[in-house]
N, C-alpha and C positions, 0 to 999 in steps of 0.2 A: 658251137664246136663241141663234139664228145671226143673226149677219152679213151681209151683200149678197153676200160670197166665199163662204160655206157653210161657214166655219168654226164651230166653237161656242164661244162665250165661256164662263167658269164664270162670271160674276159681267156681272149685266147692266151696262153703262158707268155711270159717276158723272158728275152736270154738272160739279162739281169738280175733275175728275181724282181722287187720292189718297185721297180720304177713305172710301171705300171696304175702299180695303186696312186704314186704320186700324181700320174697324170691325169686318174678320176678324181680326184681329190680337187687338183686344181680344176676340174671342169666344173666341181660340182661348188667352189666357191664362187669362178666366176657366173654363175647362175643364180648363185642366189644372190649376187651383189648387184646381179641384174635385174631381179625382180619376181625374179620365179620363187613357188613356195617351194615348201619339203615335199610336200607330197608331190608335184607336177615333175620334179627333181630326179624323184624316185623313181617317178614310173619311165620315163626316161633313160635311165641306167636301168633299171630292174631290181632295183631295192627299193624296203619297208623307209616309210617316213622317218622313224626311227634310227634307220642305219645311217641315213641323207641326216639329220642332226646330229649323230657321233662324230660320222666322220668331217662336219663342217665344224665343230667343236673341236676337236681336235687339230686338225688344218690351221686356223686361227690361232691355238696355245701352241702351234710350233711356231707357226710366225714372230709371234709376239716373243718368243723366247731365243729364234734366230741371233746370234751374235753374242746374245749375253751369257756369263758364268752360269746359269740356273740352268739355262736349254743344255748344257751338258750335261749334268742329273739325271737319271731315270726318275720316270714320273712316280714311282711312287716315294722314293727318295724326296721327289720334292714336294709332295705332297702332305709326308708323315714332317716335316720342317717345318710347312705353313702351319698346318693342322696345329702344331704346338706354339704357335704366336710367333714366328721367329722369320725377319725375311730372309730370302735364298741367296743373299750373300757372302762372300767366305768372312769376313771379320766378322759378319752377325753369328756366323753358324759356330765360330770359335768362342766367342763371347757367349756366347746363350747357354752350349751343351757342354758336359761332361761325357766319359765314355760311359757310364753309369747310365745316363739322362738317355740316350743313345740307347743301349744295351736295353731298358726297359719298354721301349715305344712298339706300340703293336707294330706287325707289318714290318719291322726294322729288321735283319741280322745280320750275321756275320760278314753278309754280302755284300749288305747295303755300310755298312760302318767303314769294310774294305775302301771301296766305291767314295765313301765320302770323305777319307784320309788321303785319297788317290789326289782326288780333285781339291783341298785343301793343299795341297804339296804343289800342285802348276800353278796355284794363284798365291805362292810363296805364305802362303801362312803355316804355323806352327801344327802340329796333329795335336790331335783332340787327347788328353789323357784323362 
């Protein structure tokens, strides 16, 4: 399918926006749970080996985070958390950090501090001070 600009899309647009991608996604984990490699995967869809291991990387750490307090986070939220020894719990995250502790971590700011007082306040815990 092209475009008005001559470009070519792989994937004709969703009315939805996103749901789309979710559907490659789930095609391309049920494939590889099937037995197909990355690359076979790829050529398949029309993506580099590399995009077929992101996106089945990914796929998986949302699964695995479905339901729980952590999957609410932005990942780099949760990742700048783990990174400093601390699991992605809300009593850990209280216990562990200060707003200091917080305020100093690469990749942290005002955004993510917002974001993580936000979400510390639905799972009835105290804010960070």
């Amino acid at each position: 399918m092209k475009t008005n600009d001559g470009y070519r899309l792989k994937q004709p647009p969703h009315p939805g926006g996103f749901p789309a991608l979710d559907q490659r996604a789930q095609a391309i984990l049920l494939a590889r749970n099937s037995g197909m490699t990355f690359r076979q995967i790829g050529r398949a869809h029309g993506l580099t080996t590399r995009q077929v291991e992101n996106i089945y990387a990914k796929t998986l750490e949302r699964r695995r985070l479905d339901g729980t307090p952590a999957g609410e986070l932005s990942a780099r939220l949760r990742n700048a958390i783990r990174k400093d020894g601390c699991a992605v719990t809300p009593s850990d995250v209280v216990a562990h950090f200060t707003l200091i502790d917080l305020a100093r971590m690469p990749n942290v700011g005002a955004r993510c501090i917002r974001e993580l007082q936000e979400w510390l306040a639905r799972h009835g815990q105290k804010e960070i001070v």
